[in-house]
KOLMAR-523783 format. One record per residue (C-alpha): residue in three letters; chain; x, y, z; residue number from 1. Coordinates in Angstrom, 1 decimal, padded with zeros to 4 digits, always signed. Example, Ala and Ser with C-alpha at 12.3 -4.5 7.8 and 13.67 -1.06 7.14 Angstrom:
2
SITE  res  chain    east   north      up    n
SITE  ALA      A  +012.3  -004.5  +007.8    1
SITE  SER      A  +013.7  -001.1  +007.1    2
***
This chain:
342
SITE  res  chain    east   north      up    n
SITE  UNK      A  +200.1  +076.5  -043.2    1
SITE  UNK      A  +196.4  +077.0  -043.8    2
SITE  UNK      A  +195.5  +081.1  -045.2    3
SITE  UNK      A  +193.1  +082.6  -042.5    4
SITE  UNK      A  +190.2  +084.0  -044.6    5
SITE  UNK      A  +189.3  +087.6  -044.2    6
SITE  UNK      A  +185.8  +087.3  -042.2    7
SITE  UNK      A  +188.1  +085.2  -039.7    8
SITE  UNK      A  +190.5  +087.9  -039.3    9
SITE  UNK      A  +187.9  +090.9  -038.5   10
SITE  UNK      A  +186.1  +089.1  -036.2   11
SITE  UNK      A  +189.6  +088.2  -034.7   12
SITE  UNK      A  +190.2  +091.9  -034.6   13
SITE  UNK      A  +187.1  +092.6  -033.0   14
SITE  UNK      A  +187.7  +090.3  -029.9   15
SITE  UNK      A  +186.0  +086.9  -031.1   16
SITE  UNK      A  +187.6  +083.7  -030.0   17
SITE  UNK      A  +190.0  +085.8  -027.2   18
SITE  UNK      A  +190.1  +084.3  -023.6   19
SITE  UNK      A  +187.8  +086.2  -021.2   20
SITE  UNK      A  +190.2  +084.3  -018.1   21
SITE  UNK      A  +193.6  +085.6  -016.8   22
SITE  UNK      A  +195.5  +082.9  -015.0   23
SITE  UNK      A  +197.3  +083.8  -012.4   24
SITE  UNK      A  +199.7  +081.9  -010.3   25
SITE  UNK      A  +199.7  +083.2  -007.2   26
SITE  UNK      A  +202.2  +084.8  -005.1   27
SITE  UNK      A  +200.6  +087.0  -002.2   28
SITE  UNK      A  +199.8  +085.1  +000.6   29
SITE  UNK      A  +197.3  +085.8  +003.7   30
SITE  UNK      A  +200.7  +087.3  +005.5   31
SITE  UNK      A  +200.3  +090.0  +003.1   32
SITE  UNK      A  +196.7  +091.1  +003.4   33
SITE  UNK      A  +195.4  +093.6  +006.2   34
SITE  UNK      A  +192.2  +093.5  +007.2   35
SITE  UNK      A  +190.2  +094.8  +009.9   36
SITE  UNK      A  +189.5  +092.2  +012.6   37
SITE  UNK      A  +186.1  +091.2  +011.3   38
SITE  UNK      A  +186.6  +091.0  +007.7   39
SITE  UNK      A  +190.1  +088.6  +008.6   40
SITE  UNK      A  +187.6  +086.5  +010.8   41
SITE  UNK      A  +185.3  +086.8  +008.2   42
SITE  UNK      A  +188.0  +085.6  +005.6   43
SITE  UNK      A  +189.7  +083.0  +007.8   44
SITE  UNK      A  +186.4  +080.9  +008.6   45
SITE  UNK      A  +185.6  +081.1  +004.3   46
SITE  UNK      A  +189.1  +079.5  +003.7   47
SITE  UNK      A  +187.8  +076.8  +006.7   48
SITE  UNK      A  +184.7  +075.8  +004.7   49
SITE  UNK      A  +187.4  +075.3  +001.8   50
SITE  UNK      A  +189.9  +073.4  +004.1   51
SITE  UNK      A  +187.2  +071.3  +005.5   52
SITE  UNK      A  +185.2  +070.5  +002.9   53
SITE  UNK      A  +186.2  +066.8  +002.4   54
SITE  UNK      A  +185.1  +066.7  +006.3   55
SITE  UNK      A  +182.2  +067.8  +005.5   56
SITE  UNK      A  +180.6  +066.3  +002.3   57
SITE  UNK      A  +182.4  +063.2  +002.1   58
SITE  UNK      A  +182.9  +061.7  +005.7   59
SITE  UNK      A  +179.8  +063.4  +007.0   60
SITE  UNK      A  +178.1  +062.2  +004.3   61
SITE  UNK      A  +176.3  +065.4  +003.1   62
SITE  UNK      A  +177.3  +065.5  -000.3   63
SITE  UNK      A  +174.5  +062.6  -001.1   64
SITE  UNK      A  +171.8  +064.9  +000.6   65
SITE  UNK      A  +173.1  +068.2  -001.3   66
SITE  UNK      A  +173.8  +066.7  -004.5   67
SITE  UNK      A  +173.6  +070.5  -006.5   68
SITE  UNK      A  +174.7  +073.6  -004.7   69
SITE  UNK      A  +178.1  +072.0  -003.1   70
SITE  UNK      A  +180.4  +075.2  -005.2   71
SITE  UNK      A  +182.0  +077.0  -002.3   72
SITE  UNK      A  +181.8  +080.5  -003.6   73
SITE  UNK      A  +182.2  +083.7  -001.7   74
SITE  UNK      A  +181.3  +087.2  -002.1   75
SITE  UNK      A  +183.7  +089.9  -001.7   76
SITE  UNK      A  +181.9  +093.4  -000.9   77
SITE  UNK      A  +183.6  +096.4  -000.5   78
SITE  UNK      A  +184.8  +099.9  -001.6   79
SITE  UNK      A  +188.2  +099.8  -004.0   80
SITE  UNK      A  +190.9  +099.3  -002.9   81
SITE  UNK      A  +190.4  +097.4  +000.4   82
SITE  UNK      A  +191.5  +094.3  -000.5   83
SITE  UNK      A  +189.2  +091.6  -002.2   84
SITE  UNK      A  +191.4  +091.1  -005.3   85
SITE  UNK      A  +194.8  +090.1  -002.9   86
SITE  UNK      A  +192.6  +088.3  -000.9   87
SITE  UNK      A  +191.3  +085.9  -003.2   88
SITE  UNK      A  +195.1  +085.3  -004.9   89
SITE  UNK      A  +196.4  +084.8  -001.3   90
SITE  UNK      A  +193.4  +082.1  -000.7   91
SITE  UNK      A  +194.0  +080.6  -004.0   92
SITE  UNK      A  +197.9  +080.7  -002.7   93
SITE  UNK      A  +197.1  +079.0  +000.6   94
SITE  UNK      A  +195.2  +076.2  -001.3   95
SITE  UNK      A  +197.7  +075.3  -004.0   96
SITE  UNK      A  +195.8  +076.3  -006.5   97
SITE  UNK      A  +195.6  +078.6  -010.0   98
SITE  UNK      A  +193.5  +082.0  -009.9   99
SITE  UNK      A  +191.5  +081.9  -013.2  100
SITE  UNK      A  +190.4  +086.1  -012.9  101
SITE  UNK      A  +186.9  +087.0  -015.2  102
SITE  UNK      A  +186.8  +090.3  -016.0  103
SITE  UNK      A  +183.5  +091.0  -017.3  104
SITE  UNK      A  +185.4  +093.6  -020.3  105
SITE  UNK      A  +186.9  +090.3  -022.0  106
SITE  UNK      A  +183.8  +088.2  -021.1  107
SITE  UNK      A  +180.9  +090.0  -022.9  108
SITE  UNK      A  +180.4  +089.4  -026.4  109
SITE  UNK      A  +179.8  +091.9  -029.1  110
SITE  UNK      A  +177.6  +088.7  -031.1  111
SITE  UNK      A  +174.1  +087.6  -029.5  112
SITE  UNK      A  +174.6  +084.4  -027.6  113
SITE  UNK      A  +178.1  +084.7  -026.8  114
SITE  UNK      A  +178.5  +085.9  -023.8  115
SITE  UNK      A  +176.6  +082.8  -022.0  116
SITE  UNK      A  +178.9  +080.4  -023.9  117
SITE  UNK      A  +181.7  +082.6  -022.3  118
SITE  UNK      A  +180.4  +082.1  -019.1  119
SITE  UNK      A  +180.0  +078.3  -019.5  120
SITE  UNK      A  +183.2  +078.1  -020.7  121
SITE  UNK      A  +184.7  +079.6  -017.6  122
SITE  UNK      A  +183.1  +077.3  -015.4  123
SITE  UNK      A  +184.8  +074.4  -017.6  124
SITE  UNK      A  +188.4  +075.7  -017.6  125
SITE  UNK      A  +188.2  +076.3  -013.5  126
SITE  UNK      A  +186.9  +072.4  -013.3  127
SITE  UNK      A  +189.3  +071.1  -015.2  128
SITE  UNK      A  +192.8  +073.1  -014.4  129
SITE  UNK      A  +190.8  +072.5  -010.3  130
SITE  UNK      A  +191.2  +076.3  -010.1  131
SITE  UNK      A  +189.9  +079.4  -007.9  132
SITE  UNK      A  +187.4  +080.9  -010.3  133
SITE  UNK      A  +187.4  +084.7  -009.3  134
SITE  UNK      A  +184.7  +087.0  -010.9  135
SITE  UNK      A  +186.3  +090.7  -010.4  136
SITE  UNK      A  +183.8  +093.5  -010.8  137
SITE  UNK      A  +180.9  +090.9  -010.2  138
SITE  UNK      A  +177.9  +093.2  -010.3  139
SITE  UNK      A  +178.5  +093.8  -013.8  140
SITE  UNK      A  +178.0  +090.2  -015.0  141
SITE  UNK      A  +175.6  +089.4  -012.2  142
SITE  UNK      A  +173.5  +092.7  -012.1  143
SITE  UNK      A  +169.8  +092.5  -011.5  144
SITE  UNK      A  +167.6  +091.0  -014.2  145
SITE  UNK      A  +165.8  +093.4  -015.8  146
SITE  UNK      A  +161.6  +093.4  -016.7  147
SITE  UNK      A  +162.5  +095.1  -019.9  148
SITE  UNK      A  +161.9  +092.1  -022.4  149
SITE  UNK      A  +161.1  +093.9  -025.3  150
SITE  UNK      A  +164.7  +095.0  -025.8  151
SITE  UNK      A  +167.6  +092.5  -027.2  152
SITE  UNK      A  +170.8  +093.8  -025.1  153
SITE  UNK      A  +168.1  +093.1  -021.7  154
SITE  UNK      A  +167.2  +089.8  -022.4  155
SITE  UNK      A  +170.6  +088.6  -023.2  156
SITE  UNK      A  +171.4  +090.0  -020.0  157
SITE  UNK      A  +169.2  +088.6  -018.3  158
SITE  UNK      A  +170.3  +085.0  -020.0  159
SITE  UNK      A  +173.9  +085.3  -018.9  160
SITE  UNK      A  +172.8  +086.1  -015.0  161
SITE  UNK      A  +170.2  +082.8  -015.7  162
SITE  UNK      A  +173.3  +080.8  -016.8  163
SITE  UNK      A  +175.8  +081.7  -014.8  164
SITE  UNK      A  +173.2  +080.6  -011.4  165
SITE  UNK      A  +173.1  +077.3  -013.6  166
SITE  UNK      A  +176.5  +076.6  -013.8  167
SITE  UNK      A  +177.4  +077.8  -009.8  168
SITE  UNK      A  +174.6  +076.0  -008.7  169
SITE  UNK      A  +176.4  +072.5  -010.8  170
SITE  UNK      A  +180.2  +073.9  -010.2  171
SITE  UNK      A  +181.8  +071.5  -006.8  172
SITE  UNK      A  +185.1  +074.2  -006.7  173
SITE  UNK      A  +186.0  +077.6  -005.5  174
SITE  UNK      A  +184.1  +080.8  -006.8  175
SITE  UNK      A  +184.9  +084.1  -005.6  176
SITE  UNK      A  +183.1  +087.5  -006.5  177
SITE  UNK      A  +183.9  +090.6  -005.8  178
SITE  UNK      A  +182.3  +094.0  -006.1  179
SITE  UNK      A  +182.1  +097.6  -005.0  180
SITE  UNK      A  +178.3  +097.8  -005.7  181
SITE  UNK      A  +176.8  +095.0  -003.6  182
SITE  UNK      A  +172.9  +096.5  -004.2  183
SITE  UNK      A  +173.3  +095.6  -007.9  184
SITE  UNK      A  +173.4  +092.1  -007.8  185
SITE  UNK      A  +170.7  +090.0  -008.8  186
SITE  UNK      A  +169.1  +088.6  -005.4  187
SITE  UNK      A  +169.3  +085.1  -006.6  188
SITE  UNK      A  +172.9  +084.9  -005.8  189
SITE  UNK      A  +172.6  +085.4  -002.1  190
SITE  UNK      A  +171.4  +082.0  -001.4  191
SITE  UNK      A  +173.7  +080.1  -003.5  192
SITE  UNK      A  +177.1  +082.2  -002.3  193
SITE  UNK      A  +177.8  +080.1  +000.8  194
SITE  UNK      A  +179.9  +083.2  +003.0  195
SITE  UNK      A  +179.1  +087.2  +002.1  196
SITE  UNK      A  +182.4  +088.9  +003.4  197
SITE  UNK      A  +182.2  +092.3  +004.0  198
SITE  UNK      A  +185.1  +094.8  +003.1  199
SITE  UNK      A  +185.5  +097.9  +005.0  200
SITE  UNK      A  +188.2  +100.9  +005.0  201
SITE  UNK      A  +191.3  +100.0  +007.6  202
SITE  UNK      A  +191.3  +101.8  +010.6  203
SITE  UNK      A  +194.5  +103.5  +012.0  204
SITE  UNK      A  +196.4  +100.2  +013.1  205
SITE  UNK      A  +195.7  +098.5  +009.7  206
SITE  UNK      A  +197.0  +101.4  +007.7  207
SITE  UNK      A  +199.8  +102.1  +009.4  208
SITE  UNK      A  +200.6  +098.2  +008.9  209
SITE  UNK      A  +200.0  +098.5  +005.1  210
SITE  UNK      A  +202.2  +101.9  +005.2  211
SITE  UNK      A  +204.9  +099.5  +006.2  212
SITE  UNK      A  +204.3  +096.5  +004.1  213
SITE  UNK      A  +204.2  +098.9  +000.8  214
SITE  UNK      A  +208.6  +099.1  +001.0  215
SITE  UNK      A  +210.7  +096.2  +001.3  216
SITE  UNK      A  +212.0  +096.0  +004.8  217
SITE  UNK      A  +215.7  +095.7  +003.3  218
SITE  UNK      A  +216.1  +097.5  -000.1  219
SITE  UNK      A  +213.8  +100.3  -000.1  220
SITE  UNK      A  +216.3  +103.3  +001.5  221
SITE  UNK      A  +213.9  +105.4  +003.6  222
SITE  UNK      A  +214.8  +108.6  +005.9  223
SITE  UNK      A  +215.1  +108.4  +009.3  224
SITE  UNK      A  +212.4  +111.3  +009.4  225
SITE  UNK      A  +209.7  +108.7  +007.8  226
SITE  UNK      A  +207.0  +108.3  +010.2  227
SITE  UNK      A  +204.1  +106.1  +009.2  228
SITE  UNK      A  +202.2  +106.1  +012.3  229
SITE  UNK      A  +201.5  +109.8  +011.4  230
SITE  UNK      A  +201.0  +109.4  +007.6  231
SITE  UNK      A  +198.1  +106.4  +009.0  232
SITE  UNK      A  +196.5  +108.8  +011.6  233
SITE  UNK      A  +196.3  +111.6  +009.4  234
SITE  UNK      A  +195.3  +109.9  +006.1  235
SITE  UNK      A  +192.0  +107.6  +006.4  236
SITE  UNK      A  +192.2  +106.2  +002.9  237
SITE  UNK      A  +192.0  +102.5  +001.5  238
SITE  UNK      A  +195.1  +100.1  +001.0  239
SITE  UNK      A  +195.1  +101.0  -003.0  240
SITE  UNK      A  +195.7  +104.5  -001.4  241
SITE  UNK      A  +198.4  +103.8  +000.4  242
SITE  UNK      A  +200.1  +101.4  -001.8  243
SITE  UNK      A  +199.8  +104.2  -004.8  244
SITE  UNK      A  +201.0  +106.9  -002.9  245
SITE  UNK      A  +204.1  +105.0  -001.8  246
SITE  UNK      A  +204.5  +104.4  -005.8  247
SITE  UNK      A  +204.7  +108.4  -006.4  248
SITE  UNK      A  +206.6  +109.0  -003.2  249
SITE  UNK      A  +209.6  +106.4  -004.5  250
SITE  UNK      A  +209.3  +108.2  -008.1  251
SITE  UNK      A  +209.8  +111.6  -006.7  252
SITE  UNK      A  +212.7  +110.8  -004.7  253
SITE  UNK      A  +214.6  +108.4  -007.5  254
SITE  UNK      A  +213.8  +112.0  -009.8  255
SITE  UNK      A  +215.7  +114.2  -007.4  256
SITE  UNK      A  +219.3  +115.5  -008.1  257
SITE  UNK      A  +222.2  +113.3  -007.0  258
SITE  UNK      A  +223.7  +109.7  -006.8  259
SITE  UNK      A  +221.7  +107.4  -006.6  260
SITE  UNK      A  +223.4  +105.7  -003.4  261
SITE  UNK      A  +222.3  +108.9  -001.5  262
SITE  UNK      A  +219.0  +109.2  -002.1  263
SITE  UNK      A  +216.3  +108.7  +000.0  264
SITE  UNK      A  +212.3  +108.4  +000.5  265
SITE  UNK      A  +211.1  +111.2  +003.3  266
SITE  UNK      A  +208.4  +111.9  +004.7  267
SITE  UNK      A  +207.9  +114.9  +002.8  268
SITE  UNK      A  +207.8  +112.6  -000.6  269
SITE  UNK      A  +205.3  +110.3  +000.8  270
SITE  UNK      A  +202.8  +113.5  +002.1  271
SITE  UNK      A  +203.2  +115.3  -001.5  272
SITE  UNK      A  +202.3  +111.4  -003.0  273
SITE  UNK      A  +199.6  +111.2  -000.8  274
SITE  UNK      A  +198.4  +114.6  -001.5  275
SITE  UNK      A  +198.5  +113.8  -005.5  276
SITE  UNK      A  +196.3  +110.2  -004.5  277
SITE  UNK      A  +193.8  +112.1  -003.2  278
SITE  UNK      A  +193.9  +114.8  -005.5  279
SITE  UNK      A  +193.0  +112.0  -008.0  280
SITE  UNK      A  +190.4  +111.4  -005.8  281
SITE  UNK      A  +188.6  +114.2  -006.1  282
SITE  UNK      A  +189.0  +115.0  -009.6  283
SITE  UNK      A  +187.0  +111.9  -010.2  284
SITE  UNK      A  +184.5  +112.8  -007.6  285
SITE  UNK      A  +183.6  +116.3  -009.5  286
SITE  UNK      A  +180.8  +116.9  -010.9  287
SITE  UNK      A  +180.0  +117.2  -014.8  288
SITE  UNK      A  +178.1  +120.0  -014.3  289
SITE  UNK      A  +180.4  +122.1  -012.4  290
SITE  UNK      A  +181.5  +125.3  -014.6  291
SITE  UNK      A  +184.8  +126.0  -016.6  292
SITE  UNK      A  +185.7  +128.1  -013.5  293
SITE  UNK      A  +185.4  +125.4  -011.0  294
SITE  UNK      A  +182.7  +126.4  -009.3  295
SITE  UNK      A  +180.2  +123.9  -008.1  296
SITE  UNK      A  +176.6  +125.0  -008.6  297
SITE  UNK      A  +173.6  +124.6  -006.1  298
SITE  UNK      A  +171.9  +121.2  -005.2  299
SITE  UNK      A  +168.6  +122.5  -007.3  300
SITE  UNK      A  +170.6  +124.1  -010.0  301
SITE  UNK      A  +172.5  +120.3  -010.8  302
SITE  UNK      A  +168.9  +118.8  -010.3  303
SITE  UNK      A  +167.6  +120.9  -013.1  304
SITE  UNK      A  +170.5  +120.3  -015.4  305
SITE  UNK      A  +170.8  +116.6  -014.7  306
SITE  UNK      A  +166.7  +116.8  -015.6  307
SITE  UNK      A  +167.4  +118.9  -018.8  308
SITE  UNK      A  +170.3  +116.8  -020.0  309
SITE  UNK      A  +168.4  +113.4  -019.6  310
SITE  UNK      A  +165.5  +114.6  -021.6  311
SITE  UNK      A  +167.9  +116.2  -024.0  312
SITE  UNK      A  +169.3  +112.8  -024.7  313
SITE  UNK      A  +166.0  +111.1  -024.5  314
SITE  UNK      A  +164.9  +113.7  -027.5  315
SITE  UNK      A  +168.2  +112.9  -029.2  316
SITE  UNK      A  +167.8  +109.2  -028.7  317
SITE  UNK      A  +164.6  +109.4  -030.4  318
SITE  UNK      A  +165.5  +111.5  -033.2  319
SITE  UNK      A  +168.1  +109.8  -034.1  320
SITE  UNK      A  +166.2  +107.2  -036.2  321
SITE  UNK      A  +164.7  +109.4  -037.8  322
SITE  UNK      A  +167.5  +111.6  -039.1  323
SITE  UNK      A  +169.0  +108.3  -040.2  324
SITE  UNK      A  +165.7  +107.5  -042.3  325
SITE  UNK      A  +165.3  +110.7  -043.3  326
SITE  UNK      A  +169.5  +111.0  -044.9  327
SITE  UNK      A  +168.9  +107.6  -046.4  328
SITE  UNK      A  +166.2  +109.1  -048.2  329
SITE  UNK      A  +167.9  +111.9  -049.3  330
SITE  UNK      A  +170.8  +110.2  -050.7  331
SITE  UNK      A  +168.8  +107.6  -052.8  332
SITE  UNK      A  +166.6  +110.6  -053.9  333
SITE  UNK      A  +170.0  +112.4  -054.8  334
SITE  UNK      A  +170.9  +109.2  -056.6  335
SITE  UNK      A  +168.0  +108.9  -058.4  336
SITE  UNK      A  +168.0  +112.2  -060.0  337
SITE  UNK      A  +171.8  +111.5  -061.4  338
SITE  UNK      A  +170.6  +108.4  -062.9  339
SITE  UNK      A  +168.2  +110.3  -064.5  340
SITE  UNK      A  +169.4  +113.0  -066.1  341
SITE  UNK      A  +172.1  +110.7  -067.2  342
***
C-alpha cells in the first residue's frame, strides 16, 4: 500500500481533491411540490421543453441549425424556502434521472486556477452519469463580473463565470440554477438559460396544502383540535416555514409527559413551533447595530454607524500591511541584536 506523503495529506486536509457534486437519487416527485398557479405553469411547460426535446432538435431538424446552445437549463428565482431545491429533485425524478447538486462552498478552490477546473469537471460528470446538473445558490458562482482587474481573487472570479458560460453554452443536458438574489447574476446568463421561473411565497390555499403534506396522512397522530386552514390564514410564511415548524411542533409533543401511545400533536404545539420559526426569523433580521438593550436606533443614527464602521475597516485594512512590515522589522532587529552581543 503506497505511504501518502505529507504535502499530499495537508492539502487533503484543506479540501483539495474533495468532490464539489452531491448525487442525489431522487425521491420527491412533482405530487409533492406546491406551487402557486403560475410558477407550476411556469414549471410544467420547463419539464415540456425537456420531454420534447428529441421532437424538437432531432425530427424537426433544429439541432443542425443550433449546433451550440442546445443545454436545457432553467433558472430558479425566488426567496428561501419556496421551493426550487424540491423542484428540481422532483424534475430530475420525473425524468429518470440522477441530481448531481453544486454547491458553490465545495466548488471554490482555496488554489488559483481551481475553481474553473471544478467547474469543468462538473459539466463532465453530469454528461457522462446523463444527469440533472443543479447549481444551488447560483448567484454565488455566477455573480456579475467585476471591472476590478488589478486584484487576483476578481479576476479568477471573473474566469470561473467566463467558463462556466463555455461549458453551458457546449453542455446538450439539463442545468438548473437556483437563487434567492436574481440581481446578482451576471447578465450573460439570461440568454443562454432557456426558461426563467419565478418563485413566489404560497398564498393561503398553497399553505394550507403544504400544512397538510408536512405529516404522514397515516402515522403522524394529530388532535382532533388541529386546524390547518387557520394556522395557513394566519401565518403567510414560505414552505421551509411550514415544514420547520411542523418539525418543532412533533418535538414538543414527543417531549411531553406520558406514553407514548397517547400523545398527540395540537394545535397549540404547531402555533408555539410556528411562533419559534418566526422568532428565528427575526433574530436574523436584526440589525448589528442595535444596542445590548435591544433597542433599535434611528434610520440616520445606523447610516452614520454603518459610514463609521466601513471607514473604520477601510483604515484597518490599510494599516494592516503596515503593522505586519513594521513587526517583521522588529523581530529581525530584535534578532540581530542577540546575535550580536552573543
Amino acid at each position: 500500500m503506497p505511504v501518502q506523503n505529507p504535502l499530499a495529506r495537508l492539502l487533503t486536509g484543506l479540501g483539495v481533491g474533495s468532490r464539489p457534486l452531491e448525487p442525489i437519487v431522487p425521491r420527491r416527485t412533482l405530487d409533492d411540490v406546491i406551487l402557486p398557479p403560475a410558477t407550476r405553469r411556469a414549471v410544467d411547460l420547463a419539464l415540456v421543453q425537456v420531454t420534447s426535446r428529441d421532437l424538437i432538435f432531432r425530427q424537426w431538424g433544429l439541432a443542425e441549425r443550433h449546433p451550440t446552445g442546445l443545454a436545457l437549463a432553467f433558472n430558479f428565482a425566488g426567496p428561501p424556502g419556496t421551493g426550487k431545491t424540491i423542484c428540481a429533485e422532483a424534475i430530475a425524478h420525473t425524468l429518470g434521472r440522477r441530481l448531481l447538486v453544486v454547491r458553490y462552498a465545495e466548488l471554490e478552490s482555496m488554489w488559483m486556477g481551481e475553481t474553473p477546473k471544478q467547474v469543468v469537471a462538473a459539466f463532465r460528470t453530469a454528461r457522462e452519469e446523463q444527469a440533472v446538473l443543479f447549481f444551488d445558490e447560483a448567484d454565488a458562482v455566477a455573480s456579475r463580473r467585476s471591472t476590478l482587474l488589478d486584484q487576483a481573487a476578481a479576476r479568477e472570479a471573473n474566469t470561473v463565470v467566463s467558463v462556466l458560460l463555455q461549458e453551458l453554452e457546449a453542455f446538450d443536458g439539463v442545468v438548473i440554477f437556483a437563487t434567492n438574489l436574481a440581481t446578482n447574476l451576471d447578465p450573460a446568463f439570461e440568454r443562454r438559460v432557456r426558461t426563467h421561473v419565478r418563485f413566489e411565497q404560497p398564498g393561503p390555499v398553497e399553505r394550507e396544502a403544504i400544512w397538510r403534506v408536512q405529516v404522514h396522512p397515516r402515522f403522524t397522530p394529530l388532535a382532533a383540535d388541529v386546524d390547518f386552514g387557520a394556522l395557513a390564514a394566519r401565518h403567510a410564511v414560505s414552505g421551509g416555514d411550514i415544514r420547520n415548524a411542523v418539525l418543532k411542533a412533533a418535538l414538543a409533543a414527543a417531549a411531553e409527559p406520558g406514553p407514548d401511545d397517547r400523545k398527540r400533536i395540537h394545535q397549540r404545539h404547531l402555533e408555539a413551533g410556528m411562533a419559534e420559526v418566526i422568532a428565528a426569523k427575526a433574530v436574523m433580521r436584526q440589525s448589528l447595530f442595535d444596542d445590548e438593550a435591544g433597542h433599535g436606533r434611528g434610520a440616520a443614527d445606523r447610516s452614520l454607524s454603518t459610514s463609521g464602521w466601513l471607514a473604520a475597516a477601510a483604515l484597518r485594512g490599510s494599516l494592516a500591511p503596515l503593522a505586519l512590515a513594521g513587526l517583521s522589522l522588529l523581530v529581525a532587529t530584535a534578532a540581530l541584536v542577540v546575535a550580536l552581543l552573543c
